[in-house]
C-alpha positions as CSV (number, residue, x, y, z in Angstrom):
1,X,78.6,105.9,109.3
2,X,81.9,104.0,109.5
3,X,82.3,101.0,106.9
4,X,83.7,97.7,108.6
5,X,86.3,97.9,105.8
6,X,87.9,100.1,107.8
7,X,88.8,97.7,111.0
8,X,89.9,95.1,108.4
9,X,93.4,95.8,108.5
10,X,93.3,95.4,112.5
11,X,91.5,91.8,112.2
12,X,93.7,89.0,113.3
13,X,92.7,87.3,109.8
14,X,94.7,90.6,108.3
15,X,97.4,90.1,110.9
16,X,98.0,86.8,109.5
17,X,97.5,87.0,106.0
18,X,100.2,89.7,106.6
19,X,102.8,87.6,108.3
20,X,102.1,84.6,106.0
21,X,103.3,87.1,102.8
22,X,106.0,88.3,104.7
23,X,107.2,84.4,105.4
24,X,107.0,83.6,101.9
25,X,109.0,87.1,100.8
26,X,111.8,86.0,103.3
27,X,112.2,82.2,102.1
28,X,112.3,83.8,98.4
29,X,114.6,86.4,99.1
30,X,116.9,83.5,100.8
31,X,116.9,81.8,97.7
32,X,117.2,84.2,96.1
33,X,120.6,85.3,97.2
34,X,121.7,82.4,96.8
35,X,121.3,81.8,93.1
36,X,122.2,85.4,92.8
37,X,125.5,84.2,94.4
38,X,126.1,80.9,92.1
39,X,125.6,78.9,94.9
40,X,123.8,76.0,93.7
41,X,120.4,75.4,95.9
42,X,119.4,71.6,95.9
43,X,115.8,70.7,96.1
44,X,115.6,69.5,99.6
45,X,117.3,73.3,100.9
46,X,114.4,74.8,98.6
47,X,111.7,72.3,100.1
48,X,113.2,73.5,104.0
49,X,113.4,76.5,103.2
50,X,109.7,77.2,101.9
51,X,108.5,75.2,104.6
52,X,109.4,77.0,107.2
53,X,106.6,79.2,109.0
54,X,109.3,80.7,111.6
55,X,110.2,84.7,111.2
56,X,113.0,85.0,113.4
57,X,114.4,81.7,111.8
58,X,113.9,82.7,108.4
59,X,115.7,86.0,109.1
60,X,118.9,83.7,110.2
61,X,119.2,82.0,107.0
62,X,119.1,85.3,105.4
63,X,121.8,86.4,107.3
64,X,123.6,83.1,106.5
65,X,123.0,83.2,102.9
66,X,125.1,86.1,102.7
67,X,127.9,84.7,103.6
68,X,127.8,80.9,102.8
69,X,130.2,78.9,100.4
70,X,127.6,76.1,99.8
71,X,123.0,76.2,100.4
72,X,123.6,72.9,103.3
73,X,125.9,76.2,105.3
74,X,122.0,77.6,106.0
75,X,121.1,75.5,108.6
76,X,125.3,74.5,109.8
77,X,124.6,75.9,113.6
78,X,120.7,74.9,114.0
């Protein structure tokens, strides 16, 4: 007998629990290189950057971040 455990991980509830950790590991990591970097992050570049809900958007901050003199350089060509 197979436990519904099992199909869990295949539920779209899974699915999005799933994409909503990977969202918040992105925005953190964003941050994150920032500070790392001494680039100073003020609150209203933290409060956009947590907000946002959008993968693919998320993954061109982080790209940015790398290379950015100042947090506001994040979103300069949105």
């Amino acid at each position: 007998m197979m436990m519904p455990i099992q199909y869990f991980w295949r539920h779209p509830l899974a699915e999005e629990v799933r994409e909503e950790g990977r969202v918040e590991a992105l925005a953190e990591v964003i941050l994150r290189i920032l500070r790392v970097r001494g680039i100073d992050v003020p609150d209203a570049v933290r409060a956009r950057v947590e907000a946002c809900r959008d993968v693919d958007q998320l993954i061109r901050w982080l790209e940015r971040a790398v290379h950015a003199a100042r947090a506001d350089d994040l979103f300069a060509l949105d």
